[in-house]
VEXTIZA-736848 format. One line per 2 residues: for each residue x negated, y negated, z of C-alpha. Coordinates in nm, 4 decimals, decimal comma. Example, Ala and Ser with C-alpha at 12.3 -4.5 7.8 and 13.67 -1.06 7.14 Angstrom:
% VEXTIZA-736848
-1,2300:0,4500:0,7800  -1,3670:0,1060:0,7140
//
This chain:
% VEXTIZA-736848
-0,4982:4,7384:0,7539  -0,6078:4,3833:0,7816
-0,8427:4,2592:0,5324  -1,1819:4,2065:0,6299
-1,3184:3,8661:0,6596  -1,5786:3,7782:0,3532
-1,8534:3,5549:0,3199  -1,8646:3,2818:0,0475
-2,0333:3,2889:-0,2647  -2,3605:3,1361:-0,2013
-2,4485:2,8365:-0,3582  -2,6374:2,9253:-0,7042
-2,9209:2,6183:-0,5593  -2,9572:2,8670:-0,2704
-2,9767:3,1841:-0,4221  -3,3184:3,0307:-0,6756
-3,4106:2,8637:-0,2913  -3,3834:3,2287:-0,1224
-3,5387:3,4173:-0,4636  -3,8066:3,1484:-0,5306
-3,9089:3,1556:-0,1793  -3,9116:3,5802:-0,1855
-4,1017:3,6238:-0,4779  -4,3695:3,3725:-0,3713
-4,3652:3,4998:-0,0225  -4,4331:3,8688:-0,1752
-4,7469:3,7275:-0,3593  -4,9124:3,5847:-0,0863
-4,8107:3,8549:0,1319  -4,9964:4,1044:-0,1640
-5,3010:3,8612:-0,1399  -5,3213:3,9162:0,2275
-5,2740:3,5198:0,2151  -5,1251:3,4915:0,6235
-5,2616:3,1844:0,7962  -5,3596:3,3994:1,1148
-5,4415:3,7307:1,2092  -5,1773:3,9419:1,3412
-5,0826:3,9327:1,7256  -5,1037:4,2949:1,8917
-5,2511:4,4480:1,6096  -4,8667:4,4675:1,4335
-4,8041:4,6174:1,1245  -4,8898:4,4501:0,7960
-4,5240:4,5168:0,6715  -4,3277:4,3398:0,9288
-4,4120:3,9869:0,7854  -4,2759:4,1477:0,4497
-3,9569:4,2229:0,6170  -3,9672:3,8856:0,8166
-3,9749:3,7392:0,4584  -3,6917:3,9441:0,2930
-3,4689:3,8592:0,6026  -3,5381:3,4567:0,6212
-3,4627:3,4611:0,2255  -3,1507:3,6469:0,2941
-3,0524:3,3649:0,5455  -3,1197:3,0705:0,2732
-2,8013:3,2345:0,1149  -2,5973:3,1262:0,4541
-2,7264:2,7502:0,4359  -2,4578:2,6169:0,2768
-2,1871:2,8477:0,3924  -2,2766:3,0106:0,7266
-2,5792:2,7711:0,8560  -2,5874:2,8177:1,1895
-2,5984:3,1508:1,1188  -2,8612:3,1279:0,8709
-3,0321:2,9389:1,1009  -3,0537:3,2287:1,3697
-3,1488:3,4959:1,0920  -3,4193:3,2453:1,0339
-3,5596:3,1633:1,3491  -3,5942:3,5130:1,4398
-3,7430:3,6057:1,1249  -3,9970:3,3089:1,1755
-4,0885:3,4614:1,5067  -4,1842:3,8077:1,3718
-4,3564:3,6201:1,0921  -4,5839:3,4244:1,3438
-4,6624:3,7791:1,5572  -4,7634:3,8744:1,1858
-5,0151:3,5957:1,1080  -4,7536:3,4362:0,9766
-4,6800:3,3419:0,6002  -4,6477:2,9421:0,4579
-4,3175:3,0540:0,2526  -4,1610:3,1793:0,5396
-4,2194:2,8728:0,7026  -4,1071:2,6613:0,4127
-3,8041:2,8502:0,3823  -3,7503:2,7642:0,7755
-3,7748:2,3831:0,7394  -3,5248:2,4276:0,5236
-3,2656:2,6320:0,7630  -3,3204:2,3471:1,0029
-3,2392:2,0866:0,7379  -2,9911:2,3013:0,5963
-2,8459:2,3183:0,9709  -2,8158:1,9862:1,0004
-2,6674:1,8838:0,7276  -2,3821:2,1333:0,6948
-2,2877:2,2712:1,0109  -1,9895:2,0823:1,2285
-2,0413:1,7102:1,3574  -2,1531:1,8639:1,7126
-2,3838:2,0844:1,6078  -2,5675:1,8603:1,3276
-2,5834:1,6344:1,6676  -2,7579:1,9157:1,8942
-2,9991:2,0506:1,6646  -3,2217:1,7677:1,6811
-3,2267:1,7401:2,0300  -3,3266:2,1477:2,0271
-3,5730:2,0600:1,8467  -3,7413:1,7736:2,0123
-3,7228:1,9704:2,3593  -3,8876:2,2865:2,2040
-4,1680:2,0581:2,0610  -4,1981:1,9218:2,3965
-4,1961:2,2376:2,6233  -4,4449:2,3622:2,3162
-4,7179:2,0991:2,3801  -4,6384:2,0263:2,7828
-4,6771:2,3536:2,9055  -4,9562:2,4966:2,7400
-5,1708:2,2017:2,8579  -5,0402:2,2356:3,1756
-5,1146:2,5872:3,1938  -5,4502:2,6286:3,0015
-5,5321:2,2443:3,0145  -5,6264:2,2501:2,6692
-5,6321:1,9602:2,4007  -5,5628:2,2225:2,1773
-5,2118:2,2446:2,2684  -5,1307:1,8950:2,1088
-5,1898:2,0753:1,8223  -4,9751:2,2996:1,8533
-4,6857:2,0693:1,9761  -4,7297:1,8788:1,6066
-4,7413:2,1878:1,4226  -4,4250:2,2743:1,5910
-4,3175:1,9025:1,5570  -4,3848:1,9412:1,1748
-4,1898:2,2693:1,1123  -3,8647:2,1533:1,3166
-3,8106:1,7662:1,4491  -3,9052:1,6340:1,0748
-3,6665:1,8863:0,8704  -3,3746:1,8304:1,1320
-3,4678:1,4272:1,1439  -3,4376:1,4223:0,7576
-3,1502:1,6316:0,7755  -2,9844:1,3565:1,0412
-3,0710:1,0685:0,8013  -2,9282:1,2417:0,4544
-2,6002:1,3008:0,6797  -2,5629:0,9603:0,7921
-2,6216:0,8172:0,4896  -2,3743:1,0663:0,2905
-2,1220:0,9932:0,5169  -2,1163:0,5906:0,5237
-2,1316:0,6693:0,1658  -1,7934:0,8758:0,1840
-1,6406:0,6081:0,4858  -1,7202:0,3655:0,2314
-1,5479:0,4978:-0,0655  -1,2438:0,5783:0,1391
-1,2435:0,2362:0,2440  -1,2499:0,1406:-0,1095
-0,9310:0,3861:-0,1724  -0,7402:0,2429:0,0897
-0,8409:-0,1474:-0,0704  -0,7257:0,0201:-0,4024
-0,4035:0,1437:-0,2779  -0,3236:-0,1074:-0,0703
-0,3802:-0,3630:-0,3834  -0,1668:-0,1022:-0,5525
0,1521:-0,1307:-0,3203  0,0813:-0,5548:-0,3154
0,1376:-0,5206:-0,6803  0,4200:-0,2921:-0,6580
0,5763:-0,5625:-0,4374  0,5031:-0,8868:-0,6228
0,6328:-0,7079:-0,9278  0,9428:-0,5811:-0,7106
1,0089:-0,9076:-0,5495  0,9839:-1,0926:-0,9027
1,2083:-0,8906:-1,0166  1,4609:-0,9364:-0,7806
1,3970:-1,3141:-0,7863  1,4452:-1,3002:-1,1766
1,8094:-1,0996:-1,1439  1,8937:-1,3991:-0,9107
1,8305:-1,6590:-1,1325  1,9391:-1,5139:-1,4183
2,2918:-1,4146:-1,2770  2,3403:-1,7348:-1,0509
2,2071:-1,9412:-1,3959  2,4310:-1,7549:-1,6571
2,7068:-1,5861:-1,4825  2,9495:-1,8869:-1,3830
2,9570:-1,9551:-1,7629  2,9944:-1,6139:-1,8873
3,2799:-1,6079:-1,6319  3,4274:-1,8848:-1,7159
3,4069:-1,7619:-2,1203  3,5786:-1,4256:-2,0080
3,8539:-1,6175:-1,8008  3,9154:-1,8702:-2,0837
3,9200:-1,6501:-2,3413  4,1418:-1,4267:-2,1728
4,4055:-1,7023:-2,1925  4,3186:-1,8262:-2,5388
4,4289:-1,4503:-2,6060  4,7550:-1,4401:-2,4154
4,9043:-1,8031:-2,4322  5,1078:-1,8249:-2,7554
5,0556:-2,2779:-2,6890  4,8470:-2,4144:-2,9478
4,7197:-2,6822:-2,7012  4,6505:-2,4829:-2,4161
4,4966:-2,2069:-2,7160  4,2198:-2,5263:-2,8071
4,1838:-2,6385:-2,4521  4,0424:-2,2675:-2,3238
3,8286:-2,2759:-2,6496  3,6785:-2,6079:-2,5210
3,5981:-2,4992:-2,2309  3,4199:-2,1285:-2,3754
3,2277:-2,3643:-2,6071  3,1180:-2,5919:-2,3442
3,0218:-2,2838:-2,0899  2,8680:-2,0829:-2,4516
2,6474:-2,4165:-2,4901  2,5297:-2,4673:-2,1255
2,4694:-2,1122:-2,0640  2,2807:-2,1152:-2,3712
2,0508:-2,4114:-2,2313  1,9700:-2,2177:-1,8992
1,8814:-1,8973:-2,0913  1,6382:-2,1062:-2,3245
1,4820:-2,2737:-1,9845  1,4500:-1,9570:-1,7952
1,3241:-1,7811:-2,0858  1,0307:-2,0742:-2,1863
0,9277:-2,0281:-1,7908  0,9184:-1,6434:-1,8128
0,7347:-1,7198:-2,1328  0,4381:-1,9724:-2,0316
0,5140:-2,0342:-1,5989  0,1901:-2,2434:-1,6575
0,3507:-2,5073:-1,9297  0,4089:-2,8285:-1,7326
0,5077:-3,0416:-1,9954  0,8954:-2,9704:-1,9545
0,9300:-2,9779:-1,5478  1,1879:-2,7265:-1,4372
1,5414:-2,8364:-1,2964  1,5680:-2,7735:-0,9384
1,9195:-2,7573:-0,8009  1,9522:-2,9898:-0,5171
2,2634:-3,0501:-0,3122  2,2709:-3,4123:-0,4870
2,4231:-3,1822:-0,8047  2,6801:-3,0008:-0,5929
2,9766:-3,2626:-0,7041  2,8784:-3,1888:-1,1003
2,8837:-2,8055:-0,9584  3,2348:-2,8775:-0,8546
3,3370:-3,0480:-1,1420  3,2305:-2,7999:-1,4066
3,4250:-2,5070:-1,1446  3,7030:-2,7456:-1,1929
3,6978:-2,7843:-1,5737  3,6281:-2,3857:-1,5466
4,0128:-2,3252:-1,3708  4,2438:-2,2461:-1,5427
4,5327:-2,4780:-1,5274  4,7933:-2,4139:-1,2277
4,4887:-2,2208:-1,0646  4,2424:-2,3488:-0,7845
4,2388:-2,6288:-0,6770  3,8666:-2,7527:-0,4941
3,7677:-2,9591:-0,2196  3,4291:-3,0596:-0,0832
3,3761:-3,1648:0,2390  3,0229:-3,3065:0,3742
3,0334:-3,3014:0,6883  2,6367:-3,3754:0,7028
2,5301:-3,7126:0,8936  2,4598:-4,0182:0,6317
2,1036:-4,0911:0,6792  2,0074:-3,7445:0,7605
1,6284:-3,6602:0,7127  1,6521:-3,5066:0,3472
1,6463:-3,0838:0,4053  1,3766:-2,8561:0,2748
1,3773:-2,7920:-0,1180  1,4494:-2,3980:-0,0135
1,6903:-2,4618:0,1924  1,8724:-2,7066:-0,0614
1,8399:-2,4492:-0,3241  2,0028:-2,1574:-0,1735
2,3177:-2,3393:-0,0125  2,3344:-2,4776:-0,4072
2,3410:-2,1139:-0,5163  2,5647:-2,0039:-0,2495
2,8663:-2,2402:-0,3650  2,7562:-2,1488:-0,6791
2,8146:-1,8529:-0,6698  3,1212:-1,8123:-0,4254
3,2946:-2,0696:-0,6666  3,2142:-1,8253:-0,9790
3,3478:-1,5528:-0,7628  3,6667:-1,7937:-0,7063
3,7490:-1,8134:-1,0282  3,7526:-1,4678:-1,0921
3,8999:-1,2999:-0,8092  4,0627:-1,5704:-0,5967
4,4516:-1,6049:-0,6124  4,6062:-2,0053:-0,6607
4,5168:-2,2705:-0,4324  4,2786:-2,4570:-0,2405
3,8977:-2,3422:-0,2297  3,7482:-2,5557:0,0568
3,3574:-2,5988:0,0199  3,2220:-2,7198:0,4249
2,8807:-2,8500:0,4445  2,7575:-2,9227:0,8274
2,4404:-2,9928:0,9611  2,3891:-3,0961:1,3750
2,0844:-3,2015:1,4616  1,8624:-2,9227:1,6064
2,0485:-2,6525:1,4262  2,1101:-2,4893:1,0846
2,2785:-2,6198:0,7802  2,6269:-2,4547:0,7462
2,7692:-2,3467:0,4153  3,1501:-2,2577:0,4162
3,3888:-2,1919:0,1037  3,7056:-2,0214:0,1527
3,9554:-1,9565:-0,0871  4,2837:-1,8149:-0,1215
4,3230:-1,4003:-0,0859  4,6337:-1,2343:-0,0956
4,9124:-1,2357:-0,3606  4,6414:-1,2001:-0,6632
4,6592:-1,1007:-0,9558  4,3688:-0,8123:-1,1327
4,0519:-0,9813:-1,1298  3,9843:-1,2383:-1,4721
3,6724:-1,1426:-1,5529  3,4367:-0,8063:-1,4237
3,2449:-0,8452:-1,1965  2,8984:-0,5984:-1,0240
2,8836:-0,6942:-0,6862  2,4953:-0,8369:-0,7629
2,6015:-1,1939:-0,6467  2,6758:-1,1374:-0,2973
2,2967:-0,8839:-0,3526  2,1722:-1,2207:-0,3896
2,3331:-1,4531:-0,1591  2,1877:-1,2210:0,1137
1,8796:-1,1982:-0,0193  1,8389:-1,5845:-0,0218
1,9549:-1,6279:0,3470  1,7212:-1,3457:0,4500
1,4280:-1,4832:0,3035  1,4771:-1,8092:0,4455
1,5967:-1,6304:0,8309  1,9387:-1,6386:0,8168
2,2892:-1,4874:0,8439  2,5450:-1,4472:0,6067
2,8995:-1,3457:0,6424  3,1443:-1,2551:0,3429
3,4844:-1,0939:0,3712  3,8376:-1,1587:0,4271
3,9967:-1,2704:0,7462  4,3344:-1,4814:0,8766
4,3674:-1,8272:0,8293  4,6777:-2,0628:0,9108
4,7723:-2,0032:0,5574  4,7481:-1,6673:0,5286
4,4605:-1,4285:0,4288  4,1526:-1,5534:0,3029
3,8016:-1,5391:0,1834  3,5419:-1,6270:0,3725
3,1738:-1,7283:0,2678  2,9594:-1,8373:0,5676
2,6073:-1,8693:0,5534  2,3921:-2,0657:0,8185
2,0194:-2,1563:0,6906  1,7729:-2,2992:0,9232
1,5212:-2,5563:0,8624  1,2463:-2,4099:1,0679
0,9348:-2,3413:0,9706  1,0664:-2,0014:0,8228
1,2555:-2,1950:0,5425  0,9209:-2,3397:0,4605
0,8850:-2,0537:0,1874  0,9897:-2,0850:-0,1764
1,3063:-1,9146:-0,2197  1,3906:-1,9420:-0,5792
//
């Protein structure tokens, strides 16, 4: 069988509202203390019962108050044939406010208007019928016991509920401060694994190369040669760890400006990837195709092409069988600056050093900040198969942004 449906546990406020309101009911009820005589000569004990049933329904005004409500109005109305008692009435005011403040948006809405329309019918058509001034009086009584509970009742709700849209407007501030943490802290991370591998990983892969061939060449001068170059790569990458790490350490110390890589350094770039190859390796070729007298391009935009060659050169050395690495700059007028290195692909040999696949990460991520397109991979030159790096940065006002 299905279960039955239960009621709630009242509210322990209502059940010293309903018990309070019985027990001091009772007394006045024992002191004969009703407010008017009894209409039609009923019996005595009816406003006792009228009582017992309206404290009943302050149990329901939390849980069930339109339905307390109802228990309570028709209590009230035996009550008043009775004489009528002031608990019973108290209790009452109570059920209305109760009504209004915990019953559905809709209802909480049409109680109030109930009410006003039963004060008015109360004091219009008495007057109009019996012409009496008493029947203001009446209308405010009635006015007292119904339109001010449910008015109060209106303003507590309104208030308690800006007070809730406000704190869930503070939540959402809150959590949305929460994820624009989560991102800054996400996006500096990424933009500290960029620098740190485009800084410090074209000298640790030049180390692994050269040592690599320290290892296997059995010539004594070739043997000091690679060691030169692992202790000049050891010593530079040393410098750009100390730099990053005073920056990470105090990014508000100005007294030691931090290096930007400009396009001006790419030929020192290209030297030091030359030093890096190992002899009988690649051999590399710039050519700037960019106008002479150019309008100089945006410090972002200079930045990430530097990186890009960078890094393709680093990945060169390491992956890229003999011969000629061509590094293309172009820039038209109107249009994006053009980044191009290819280098030899077939015929190689196991890569020289290991490598994670977190450069080309970041080559993407700097063209896609800055609204670009990158494309990476091997196709068919006149030569033979090669690698291709192509990356196209514009100068709009999307490349305004810092891109480190």
């Amino acid at each position: 069988m299905p279960s039955r449906p239960h009621l709630p546990r009242p509210h322990q406020h209502d059940v010293l509202i309903g018990l309070g309101g019985l027990l001091g009911g009772a007394l006045m009820w024992a002191l004969g203390l009703q407010n008017n005589p009894s209409f039609f000569h009923t019996p005595r004990w009816l406003g006792l019962i009228a009582l017992a049933v309206i404290s009943t329904a302050e149990l329901l005004r939390r849980s069930r108050p339109l339905i307390g409500l109802g228990l309570g109005t028709a209590a009230l109305a035996v009550d008043i044939l009775n004489g009528g008692l002031a608990a019973t009435m108290l209790m009452y005011t109570d059920l209305v406010y109760a009504a209004v403040m915990y019953s559905g948006a809709a209802a909480a809405q049409r109680i109030p208007r109930i009410c006003w329309l039963v004060t008015g019918l109360v004091t219009v058509v008495p007057l109009a019928v019996y012409n009496d001034p008493l029947a203001l009086v009446a209308g405010a009584f009635v006015g007292l016991l119904v339109v001010t509970p449910a008015w109060t009742g209106t303003v507590v709700r309104n208030h308690r509920e800006d007070a809730a849209a406000a704190r869930l407007e503070a939540e959402r501030v809150a959590l949305l401060a929460e994820l624009d943490r989560r991102e800054a802290v996400a996006s500096e991370r990424s933009r500290m694994a960029r620098e740190l591998h485009d800084m410090v990983a074209n000298h640790l892969s030049a180390i692994a190369i050269h040592s690599s061939a320290a290892l296997s060449l059995k010539d004594p001068a070739a043997t000091d040669e690679a060691l030169g170059v692992i202790r000049e790569n050891s010593v530079r990458g040393l410098a750009e760890m100390r730099r990053l790490i005073g920056l990470l350490r105090d990014p508000g110390d100005t007294s030691e400006p931090a290096a930007t890589s400009t396009l001006d350094a790419l030929d020192t770039l290209l030297e030091q990837a030359r030093t890096n190859a190992r002899p009988g390796g690649q051999d590399i070729v710039l050519c700037d195709e960019r106008p002479d007298g150019a309008a100089p391009l945006p410090a972002p935009v200079e930045l990430a092409a530097y990186r890009i060659v960078q890094e393709s050169l680093t990945n060169a050395l390491k992956h890229a069988a003999p011969g000629r690495v061509d590094v293309t700059l172009a820039h038209r007028a109107d249009g994006p600056l053009e980044v191009s290195v290819i280098s030899p692909y077939g015929d190689r040999e196991g890569p020289r050093a290991p490598g994670s696949g977190t450069g080309l990460i970041g080559m993407r991520e700097r063209v896609t900040l800055l609204g670009g397109t990158l494309d990476a991979g091997p196709v068919s030159g006149p030569g033979g198969m090669v690698w291709r790096v192509r990356a196209a940065l514009p100068l709009g006002d999307e490349s305004a942004q810092t891109v480190p």
